[in-house]
PyMOL Python script that loads the backbone (N, CA, C, O; Angstrom):
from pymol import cmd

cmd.read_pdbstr("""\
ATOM      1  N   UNK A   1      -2.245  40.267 -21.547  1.00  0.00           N
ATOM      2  CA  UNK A   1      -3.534  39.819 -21.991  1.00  0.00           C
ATOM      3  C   UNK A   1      -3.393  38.352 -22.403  1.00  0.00           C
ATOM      4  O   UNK A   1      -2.582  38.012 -23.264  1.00  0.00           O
ATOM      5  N   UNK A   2      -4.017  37.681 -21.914  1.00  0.00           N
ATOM      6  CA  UNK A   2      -4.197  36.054 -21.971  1.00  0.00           C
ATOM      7  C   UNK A   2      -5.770  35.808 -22.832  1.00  0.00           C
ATOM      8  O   UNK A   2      -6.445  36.776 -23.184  1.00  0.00           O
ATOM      9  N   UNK A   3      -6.229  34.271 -23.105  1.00  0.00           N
ATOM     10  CA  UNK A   3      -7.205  33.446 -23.682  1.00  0.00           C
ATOM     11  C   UNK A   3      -6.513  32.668 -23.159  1.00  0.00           C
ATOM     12  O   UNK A   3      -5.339  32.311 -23.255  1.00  0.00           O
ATOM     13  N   UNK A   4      -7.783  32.301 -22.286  1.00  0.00           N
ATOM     14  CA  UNK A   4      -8.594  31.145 -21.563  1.00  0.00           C
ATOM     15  C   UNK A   4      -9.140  29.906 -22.051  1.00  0.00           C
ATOM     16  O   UNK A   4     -10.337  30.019 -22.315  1.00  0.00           O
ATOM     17  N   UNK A   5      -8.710  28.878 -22.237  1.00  0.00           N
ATOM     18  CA  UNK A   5      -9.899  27.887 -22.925  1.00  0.00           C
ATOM     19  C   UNK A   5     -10.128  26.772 -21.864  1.00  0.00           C
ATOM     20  O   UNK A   5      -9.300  25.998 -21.385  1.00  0.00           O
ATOM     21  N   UNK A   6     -11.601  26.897 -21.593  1.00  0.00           N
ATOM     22  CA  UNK A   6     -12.532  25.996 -20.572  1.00  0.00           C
ATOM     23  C   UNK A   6     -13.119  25.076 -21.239  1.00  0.00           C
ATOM     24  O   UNK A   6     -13.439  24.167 -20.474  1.00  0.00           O
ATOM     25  N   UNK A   7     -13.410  24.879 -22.281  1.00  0.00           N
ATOM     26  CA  UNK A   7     -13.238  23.995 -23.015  1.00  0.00           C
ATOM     27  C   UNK A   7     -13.179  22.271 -23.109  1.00  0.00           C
ATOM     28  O   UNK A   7     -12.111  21.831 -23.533  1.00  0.00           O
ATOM     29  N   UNK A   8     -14.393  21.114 -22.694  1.00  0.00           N
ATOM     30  CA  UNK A   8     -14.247  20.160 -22.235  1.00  0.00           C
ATOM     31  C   UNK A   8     -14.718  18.944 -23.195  1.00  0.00           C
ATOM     32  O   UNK A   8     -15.902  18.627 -23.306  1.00  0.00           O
ATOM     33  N   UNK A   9     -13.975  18.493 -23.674  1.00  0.00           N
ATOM     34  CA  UNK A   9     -15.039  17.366 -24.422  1.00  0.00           C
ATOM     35  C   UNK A   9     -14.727  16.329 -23.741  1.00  0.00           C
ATOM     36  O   UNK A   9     -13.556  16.027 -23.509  1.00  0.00           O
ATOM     37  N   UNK A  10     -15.900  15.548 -23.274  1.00  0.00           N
ATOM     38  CA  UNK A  10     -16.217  14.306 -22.518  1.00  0.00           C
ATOM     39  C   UNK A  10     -16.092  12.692 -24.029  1.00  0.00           C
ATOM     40  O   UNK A  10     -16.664  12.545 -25.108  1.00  0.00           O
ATOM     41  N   UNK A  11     -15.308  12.047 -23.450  1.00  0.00           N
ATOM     42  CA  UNK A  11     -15.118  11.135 -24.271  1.00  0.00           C
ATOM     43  C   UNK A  11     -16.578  10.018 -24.222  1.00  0.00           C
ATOM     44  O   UNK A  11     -17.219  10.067 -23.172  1.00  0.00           O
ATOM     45  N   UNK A  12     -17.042   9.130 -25.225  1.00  0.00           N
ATOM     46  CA  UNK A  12     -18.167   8.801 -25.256  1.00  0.00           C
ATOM     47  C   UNK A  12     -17.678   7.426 -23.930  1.00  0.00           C
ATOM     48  O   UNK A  12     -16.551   7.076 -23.580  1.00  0.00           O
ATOM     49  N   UNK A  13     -18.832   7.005 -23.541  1.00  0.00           N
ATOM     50  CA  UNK A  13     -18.560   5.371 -22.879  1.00  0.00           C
ATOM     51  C   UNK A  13     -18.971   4.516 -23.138  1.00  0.00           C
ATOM     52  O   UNK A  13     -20.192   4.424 -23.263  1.00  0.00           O
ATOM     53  N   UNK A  14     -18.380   3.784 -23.283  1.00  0.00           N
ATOM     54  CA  UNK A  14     -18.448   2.588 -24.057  1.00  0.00           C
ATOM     55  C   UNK A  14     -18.106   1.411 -23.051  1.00  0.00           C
ATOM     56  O   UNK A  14     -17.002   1.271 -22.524  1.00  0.00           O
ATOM     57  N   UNK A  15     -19.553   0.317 -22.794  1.00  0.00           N
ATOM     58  CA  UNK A  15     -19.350  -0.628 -21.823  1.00  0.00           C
ATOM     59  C   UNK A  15     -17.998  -1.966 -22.525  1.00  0.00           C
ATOM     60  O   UNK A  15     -17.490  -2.792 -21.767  1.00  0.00           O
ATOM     61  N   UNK A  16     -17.675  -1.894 -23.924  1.00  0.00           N
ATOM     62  CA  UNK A  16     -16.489  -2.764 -24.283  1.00  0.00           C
ATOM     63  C   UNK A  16     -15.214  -1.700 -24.073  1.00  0.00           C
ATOM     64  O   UNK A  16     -14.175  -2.296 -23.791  1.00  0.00           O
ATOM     65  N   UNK A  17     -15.130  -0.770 -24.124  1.00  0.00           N
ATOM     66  CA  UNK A  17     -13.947  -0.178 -23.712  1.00  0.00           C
ATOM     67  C   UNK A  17     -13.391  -0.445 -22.512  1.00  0.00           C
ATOM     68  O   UNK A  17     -12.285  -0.919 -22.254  1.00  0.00           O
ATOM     69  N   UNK A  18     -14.724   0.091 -21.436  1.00  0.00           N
ATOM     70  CA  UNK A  18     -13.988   0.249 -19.785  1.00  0.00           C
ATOM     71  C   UNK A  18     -13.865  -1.756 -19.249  1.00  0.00           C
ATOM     72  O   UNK A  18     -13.031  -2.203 -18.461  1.00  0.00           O
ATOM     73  N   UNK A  19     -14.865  -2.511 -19.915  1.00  0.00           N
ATOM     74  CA  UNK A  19     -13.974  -3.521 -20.120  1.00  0.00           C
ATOM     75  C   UNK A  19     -13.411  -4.601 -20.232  1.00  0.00           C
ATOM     76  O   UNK A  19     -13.522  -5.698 -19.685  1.00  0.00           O
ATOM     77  N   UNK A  20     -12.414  -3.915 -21.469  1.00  0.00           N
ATOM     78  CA  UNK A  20     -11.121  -4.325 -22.086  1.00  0.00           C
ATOM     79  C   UNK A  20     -10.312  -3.345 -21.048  1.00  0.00           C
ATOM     80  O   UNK A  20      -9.290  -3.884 -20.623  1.00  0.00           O
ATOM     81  N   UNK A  21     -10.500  -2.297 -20.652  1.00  0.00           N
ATOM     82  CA  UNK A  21      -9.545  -1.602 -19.848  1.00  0.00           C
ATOM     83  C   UNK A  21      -9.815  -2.422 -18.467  1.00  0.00           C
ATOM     84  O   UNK A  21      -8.682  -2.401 -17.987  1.00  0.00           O
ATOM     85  N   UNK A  22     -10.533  -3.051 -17.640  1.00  0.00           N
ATOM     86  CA  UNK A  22     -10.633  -3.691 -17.000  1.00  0.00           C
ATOM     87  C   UNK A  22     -10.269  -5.357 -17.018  1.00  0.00           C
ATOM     88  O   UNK A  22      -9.865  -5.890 -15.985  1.00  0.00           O
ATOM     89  N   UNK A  23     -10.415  -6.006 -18.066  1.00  0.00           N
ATOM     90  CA  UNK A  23      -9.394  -7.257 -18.558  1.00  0.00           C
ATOM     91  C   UNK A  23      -8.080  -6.998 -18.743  1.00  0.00           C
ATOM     92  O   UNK A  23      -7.301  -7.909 -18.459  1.00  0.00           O
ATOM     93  N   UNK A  24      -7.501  -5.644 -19.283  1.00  0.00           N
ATOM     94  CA  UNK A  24      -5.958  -5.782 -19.532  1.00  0.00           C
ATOM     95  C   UNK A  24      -5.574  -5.615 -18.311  1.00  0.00           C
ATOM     96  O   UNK A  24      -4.586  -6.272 -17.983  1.00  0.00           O
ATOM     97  N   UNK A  25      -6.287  -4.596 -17.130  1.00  0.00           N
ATOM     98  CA  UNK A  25      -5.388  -4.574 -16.264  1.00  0.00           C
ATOM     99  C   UNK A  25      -5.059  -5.827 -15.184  1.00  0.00           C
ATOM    100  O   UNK A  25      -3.989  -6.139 -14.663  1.00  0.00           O
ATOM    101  N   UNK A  26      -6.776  -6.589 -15.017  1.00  0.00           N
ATOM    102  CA  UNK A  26      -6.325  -7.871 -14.009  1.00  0.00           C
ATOM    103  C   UNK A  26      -5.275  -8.517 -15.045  1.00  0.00           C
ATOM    104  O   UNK A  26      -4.148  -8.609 -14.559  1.00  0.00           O
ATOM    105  N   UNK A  27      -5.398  -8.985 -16.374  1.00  0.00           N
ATOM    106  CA  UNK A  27      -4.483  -9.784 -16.967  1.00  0.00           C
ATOM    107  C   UNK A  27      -2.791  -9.340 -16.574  1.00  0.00           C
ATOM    108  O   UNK A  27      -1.956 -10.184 -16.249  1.00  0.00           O
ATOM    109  N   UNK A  28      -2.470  -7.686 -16.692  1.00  0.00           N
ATOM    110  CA  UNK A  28      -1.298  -7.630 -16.015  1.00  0.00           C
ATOM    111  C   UNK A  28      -1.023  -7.893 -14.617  1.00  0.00           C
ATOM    112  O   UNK A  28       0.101  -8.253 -14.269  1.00  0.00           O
ATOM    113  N   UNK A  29      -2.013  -7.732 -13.753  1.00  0.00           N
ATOM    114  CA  UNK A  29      -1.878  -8.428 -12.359  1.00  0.00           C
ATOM    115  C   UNK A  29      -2.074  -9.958 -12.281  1.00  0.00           C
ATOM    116  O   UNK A  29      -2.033 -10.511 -11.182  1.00  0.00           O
ATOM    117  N   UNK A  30      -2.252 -10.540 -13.227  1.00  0.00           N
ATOM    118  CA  UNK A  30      -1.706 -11.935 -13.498  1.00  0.00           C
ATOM    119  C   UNK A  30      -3.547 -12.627 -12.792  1.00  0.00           C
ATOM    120  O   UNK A  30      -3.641 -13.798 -12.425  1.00  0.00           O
ATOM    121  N   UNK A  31      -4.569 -11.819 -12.748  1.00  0.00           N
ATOM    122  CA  UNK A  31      -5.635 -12.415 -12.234  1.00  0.00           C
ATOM    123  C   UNK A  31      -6.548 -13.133 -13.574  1.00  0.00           C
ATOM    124  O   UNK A  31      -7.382 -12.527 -14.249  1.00  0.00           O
ATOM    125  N   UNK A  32      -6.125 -14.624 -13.748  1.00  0.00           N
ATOM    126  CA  UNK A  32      -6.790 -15.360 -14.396  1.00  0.00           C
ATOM    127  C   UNK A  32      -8.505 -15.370 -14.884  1.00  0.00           C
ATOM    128  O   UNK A  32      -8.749 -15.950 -15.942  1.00  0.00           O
ATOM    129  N   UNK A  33      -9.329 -14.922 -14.344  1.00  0.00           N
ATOM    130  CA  UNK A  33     -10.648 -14.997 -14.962  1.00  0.00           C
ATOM    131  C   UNK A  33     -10.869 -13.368 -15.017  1.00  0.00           C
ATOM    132  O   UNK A  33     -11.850 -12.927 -14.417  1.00  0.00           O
ATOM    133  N   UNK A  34     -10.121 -12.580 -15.612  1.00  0.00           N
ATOM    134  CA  UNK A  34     -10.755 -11.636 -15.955  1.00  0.00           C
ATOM    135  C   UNK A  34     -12.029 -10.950 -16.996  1.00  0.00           C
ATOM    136  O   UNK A  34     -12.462  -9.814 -17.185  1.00  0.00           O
ATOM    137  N   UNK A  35     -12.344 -12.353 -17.542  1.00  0.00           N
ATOM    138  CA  UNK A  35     -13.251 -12.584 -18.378  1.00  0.00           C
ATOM    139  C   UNK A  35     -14.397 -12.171 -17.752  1.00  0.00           C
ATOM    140  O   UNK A  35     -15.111 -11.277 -18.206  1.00  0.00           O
ATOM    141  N   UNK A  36     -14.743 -13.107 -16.161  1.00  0.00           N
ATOM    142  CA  UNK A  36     -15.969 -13.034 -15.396  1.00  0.00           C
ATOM    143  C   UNK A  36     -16.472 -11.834 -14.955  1.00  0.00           C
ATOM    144  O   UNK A  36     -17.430 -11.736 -14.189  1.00  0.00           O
ATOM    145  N   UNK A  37     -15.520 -10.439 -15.663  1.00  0.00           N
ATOM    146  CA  UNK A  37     -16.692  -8.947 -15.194  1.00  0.00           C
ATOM    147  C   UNK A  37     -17.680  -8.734 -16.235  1.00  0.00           C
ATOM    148  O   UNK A  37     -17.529  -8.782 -17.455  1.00  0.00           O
ATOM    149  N   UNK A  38     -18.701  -8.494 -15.559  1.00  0.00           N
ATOM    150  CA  UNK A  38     -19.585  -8.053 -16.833  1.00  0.00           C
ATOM    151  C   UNK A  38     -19.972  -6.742 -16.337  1.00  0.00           C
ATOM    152  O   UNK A  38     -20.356  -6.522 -15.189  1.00  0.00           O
ATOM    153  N   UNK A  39     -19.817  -5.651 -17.517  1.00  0.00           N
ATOM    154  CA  UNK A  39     -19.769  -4.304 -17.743  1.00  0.00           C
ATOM    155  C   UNK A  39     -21.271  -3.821 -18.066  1.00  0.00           C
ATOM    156  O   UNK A  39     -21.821  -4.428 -18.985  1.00  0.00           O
ATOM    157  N   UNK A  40     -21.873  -2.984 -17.539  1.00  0.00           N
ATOM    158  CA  UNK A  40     -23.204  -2.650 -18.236  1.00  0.00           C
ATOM    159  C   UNK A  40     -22.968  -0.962 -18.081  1.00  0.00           C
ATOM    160  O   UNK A  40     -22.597  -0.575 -16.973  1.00  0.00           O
ATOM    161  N   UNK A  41     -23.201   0.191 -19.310  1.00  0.00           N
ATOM    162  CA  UNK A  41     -23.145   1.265 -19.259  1.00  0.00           C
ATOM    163  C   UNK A  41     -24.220   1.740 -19.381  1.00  0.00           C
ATOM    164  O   UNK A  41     -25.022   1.105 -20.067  1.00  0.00           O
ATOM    165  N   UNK A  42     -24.571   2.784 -18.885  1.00  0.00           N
ATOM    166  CA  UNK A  42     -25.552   3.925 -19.027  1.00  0.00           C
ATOM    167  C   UNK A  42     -25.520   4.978 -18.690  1.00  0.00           C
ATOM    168  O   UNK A  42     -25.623   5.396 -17.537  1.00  0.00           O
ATOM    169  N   UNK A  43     -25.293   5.869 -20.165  1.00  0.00           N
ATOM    170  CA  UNK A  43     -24.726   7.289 -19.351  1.00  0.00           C
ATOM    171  C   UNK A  43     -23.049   7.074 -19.084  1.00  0.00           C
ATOM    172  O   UNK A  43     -22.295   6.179 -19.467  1.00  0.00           O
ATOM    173  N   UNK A  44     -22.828   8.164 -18.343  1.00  0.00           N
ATOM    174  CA  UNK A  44     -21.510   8.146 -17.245  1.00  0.00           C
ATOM    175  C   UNK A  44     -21.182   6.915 -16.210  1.00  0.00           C
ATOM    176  O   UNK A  44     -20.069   6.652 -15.754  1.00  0.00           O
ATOM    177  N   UNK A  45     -22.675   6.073 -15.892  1.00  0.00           N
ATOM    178  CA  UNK A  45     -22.838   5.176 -14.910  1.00  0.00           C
ATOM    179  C   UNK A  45     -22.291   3.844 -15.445  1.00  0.00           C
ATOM    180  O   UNK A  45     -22.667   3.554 -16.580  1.00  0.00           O
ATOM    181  N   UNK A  46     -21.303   2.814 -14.698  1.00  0.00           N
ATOM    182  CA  UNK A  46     -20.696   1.716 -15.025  1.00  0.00           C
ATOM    183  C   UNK A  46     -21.373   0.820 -14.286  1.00  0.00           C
ATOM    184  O   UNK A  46     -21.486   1.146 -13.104  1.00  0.00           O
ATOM    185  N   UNK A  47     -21.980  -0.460 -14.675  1.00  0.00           N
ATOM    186  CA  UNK A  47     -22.483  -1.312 -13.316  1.00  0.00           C
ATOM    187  C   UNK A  47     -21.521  -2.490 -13.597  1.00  0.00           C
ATOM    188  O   UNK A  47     -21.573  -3.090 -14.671  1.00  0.00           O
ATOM    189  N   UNK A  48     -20.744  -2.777 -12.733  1.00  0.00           N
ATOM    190  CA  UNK A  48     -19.765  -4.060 -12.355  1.00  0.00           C
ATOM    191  C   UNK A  48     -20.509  -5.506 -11.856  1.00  0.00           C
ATOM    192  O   UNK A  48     -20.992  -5.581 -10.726  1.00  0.00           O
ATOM    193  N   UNK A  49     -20.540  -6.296 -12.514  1.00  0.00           N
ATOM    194  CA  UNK A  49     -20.998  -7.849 -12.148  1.00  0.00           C
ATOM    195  C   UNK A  49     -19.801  -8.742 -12.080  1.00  0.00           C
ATOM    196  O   UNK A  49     -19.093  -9.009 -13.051  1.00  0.00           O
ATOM    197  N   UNK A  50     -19.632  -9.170 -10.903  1.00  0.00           N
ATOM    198  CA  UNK A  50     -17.754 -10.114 -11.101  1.00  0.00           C
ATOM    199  C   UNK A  50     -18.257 -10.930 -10.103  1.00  0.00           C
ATOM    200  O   UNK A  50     -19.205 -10.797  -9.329  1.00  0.00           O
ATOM    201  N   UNK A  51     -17.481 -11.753 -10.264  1.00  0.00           N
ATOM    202  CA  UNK A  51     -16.947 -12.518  -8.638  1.00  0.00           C
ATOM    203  C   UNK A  51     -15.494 -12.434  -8.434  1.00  0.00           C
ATOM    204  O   UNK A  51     -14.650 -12.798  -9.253  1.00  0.00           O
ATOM    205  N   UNK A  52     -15.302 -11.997  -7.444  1.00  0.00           N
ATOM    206  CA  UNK A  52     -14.086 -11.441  -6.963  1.00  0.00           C
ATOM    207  C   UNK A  52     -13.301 -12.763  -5.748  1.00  0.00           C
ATOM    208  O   UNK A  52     -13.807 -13.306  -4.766  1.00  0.00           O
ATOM    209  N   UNK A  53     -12.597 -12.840  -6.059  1.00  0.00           N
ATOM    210  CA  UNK A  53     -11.577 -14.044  -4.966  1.00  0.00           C
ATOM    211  C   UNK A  53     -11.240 -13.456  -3.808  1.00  0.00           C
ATOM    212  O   UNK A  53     -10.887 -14.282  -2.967  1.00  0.00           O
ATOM    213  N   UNK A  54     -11.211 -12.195  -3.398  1.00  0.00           N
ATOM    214  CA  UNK A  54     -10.493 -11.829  -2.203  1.00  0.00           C
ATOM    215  C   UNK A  54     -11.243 -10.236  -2.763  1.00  0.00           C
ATOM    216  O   UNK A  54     -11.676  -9.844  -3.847  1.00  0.00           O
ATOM    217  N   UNK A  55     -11.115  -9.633  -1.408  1.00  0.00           N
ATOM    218  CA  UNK A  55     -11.481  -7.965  -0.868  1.00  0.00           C
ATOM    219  C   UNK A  55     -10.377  -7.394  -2.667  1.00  0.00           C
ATOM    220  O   UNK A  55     -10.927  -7.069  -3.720  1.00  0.00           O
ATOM    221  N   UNK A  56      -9.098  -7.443  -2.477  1.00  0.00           N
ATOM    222  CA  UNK A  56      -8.075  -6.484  -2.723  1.00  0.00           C
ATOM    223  C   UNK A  56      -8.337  -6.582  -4.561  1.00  0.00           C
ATOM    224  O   UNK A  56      -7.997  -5.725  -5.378  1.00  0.00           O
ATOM    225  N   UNK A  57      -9.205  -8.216  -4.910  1.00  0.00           N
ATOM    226  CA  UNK A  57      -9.817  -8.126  -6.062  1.00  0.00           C
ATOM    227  C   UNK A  57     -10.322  -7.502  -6.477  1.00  0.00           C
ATOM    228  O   UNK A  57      -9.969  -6.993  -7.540  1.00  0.00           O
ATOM    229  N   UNK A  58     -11.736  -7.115  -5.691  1.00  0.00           N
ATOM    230  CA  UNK A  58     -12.885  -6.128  -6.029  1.00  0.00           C
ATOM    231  C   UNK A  58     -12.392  -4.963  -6.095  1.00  0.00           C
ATOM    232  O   UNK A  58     -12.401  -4.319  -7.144  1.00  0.00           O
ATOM    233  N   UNK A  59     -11.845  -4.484  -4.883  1.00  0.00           N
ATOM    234  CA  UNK A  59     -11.023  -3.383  -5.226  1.00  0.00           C
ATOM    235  C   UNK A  59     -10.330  -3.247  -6.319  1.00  0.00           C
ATOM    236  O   UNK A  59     -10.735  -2.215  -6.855  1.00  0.00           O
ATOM    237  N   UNK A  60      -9.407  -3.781  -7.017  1.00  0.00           N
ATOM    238  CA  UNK A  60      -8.636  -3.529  -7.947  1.00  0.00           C
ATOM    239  C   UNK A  60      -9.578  -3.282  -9.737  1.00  0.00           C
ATOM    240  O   UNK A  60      -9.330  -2.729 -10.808  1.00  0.00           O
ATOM    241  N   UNK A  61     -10.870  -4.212  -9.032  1.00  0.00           N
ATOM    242  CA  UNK A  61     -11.961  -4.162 -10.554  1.00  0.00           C
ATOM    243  C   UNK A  61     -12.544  -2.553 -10.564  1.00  0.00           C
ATOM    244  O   UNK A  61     -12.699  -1.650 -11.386  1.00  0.00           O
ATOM    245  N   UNK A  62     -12.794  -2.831  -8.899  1.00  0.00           N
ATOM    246  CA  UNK A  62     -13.358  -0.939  -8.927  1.00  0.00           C
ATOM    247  C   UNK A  62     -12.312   0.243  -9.404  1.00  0.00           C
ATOM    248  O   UNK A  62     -12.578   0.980 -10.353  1.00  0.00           O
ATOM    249  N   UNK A  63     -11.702   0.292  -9.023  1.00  0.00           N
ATOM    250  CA  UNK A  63     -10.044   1.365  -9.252  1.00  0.00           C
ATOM    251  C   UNK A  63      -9.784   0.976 -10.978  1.00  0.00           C
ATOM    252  O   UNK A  63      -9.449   1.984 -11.600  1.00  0.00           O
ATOM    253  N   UNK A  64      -9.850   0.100 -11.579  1.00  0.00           N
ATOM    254  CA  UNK A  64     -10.009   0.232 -12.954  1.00  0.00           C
ATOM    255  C   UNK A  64     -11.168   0.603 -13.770  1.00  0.00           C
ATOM    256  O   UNK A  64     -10.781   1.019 -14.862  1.00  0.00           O
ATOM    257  N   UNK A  65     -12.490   0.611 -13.649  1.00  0.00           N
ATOM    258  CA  UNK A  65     -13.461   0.825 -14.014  1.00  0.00           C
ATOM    259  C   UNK A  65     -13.528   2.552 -13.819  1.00  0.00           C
ATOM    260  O   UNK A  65     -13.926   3.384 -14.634  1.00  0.00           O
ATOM    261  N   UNK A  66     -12.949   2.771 -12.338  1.00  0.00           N
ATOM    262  CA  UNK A  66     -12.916   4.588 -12.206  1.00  0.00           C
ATOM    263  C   UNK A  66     -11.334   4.855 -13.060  1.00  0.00           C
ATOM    264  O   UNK A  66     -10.428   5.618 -12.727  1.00  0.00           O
ATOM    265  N   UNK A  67     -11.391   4.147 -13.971  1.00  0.00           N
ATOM    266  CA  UNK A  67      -9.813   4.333 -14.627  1.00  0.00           C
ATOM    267  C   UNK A  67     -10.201   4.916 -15.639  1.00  0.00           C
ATOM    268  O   UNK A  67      -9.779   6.069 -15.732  1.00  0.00           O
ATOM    269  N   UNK A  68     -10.767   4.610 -16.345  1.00  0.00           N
ATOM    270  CA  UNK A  68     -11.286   4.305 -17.377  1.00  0.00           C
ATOM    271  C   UNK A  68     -12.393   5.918 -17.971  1.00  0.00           C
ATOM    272  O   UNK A  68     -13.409   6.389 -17.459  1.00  0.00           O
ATOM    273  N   UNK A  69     -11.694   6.306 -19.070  1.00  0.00           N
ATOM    274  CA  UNK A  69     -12.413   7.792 -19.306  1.00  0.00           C
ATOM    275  C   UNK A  69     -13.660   7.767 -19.750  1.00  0.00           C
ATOM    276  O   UNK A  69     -14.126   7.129 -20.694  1.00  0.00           O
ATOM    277  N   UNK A  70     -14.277   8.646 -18.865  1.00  0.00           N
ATOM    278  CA  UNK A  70     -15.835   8.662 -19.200  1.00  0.00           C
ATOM    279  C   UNK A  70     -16.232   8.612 -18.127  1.00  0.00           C
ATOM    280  O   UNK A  70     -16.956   9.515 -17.708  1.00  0.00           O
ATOM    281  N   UNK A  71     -15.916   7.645 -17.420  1.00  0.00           N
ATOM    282  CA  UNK A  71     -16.846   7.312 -16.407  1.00  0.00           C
ATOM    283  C   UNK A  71     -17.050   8.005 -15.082  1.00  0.00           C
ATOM    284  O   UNK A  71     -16.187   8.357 -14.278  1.00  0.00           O
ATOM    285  N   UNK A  72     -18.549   8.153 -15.001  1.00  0.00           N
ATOM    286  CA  UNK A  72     -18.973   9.271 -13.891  1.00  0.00           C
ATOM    287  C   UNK A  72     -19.628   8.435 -12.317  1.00  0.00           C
ATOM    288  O   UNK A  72     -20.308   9.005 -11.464  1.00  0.00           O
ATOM    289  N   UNK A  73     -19.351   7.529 -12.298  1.00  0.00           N
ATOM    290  CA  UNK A  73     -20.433   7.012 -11.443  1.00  0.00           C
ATOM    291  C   UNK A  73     -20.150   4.945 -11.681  1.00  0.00           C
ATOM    292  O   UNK A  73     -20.451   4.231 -12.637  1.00  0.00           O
ATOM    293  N   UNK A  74     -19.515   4.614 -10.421  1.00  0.00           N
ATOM    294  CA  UNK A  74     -19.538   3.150 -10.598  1.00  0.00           C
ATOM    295  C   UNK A  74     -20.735   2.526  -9.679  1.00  0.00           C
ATOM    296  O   UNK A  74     -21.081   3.176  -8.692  1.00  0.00           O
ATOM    297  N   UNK A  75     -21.353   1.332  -9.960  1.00  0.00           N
ATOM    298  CA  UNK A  75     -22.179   0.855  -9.197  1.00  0.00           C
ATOM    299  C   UNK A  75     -21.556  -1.075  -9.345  1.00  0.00           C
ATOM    300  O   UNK A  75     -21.477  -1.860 -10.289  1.00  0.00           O
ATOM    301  N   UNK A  76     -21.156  -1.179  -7.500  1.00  0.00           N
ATOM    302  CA  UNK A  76     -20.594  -2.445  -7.727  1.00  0.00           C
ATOM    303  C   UNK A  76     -21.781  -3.190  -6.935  1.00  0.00           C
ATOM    304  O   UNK A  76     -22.531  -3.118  -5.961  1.00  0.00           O
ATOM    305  N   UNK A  77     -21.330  -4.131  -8.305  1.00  0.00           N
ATOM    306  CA  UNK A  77     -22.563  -5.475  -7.915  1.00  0.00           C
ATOM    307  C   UNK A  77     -21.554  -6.653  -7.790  1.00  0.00           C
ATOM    308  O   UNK A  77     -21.992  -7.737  -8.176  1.00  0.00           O
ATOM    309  N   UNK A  78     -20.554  -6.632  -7.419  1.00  0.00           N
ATOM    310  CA  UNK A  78     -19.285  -7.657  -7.287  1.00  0.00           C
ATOM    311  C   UNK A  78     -19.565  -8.308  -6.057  1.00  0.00           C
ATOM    312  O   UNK A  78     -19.740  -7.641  -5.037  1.00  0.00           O
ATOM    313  N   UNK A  79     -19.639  -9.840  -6.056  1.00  0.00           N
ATOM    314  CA  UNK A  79     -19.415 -11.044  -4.816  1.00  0.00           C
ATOM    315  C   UNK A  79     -18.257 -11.524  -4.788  1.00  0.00           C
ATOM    316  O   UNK A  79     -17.388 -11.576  -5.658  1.00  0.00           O
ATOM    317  N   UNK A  80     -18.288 -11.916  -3.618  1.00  0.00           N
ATOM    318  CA  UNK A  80     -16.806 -12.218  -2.949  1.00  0.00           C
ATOM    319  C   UNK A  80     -17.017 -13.847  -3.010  1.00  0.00           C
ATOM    320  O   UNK A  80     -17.880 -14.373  -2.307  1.00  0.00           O
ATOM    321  N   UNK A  81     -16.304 -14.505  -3.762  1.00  0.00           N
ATOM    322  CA  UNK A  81     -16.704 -16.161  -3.650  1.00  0.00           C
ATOM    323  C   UNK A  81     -15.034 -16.523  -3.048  1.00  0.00           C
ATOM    324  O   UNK A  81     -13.955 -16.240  -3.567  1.00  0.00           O
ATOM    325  N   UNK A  82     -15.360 -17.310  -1.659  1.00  0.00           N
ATOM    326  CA  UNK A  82     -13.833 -18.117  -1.345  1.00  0.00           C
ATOM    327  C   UNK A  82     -13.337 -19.480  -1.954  1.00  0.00           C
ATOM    328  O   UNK A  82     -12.235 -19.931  -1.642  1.00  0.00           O
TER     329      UNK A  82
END
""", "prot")
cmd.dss("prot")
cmd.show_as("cartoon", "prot")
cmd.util.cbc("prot")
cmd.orient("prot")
């Protein structure tokens, strides 16, 4: 005989959390303006505003933002400036 616990608590979201979790990580990839994302939350939903230097940028802003607990739903508004 076993107990089961299903049991889920969803952590709150917080648009300065996901980021600071999104500044520490470009800062460890050594990407200098990690300042320029701007985070907007609502809900589970993250909306990303950046300018991104290259494809593998944006990518790396998106893959941290879905890093980041809470979050149900990213919406990227990220440009690619050369």
């Amino acid at each position: 005989m076993g107990v089961s616990n299903w049991v889920v608590i969803k952590p709150a979201l917080s648009a300065t959390v996901v980021k600071a979790d999104i500044e520490a990580a470009r800062m460890r990839r050594a990407v200098n303006d990690a300042k320029a994302v701007t985070v907007g939350v609502q809900g589970a939903s993250v909306t990303l505003t950046a300018a991104a230097h290259s494809w593998a940028e944006r990518e790396l802003v998106n893959r941290f933002a879905w890093g980041s607990s809470g979050v149900g739903k990213v919406i990227d508004k990220t440009t690619l400036v050369y």
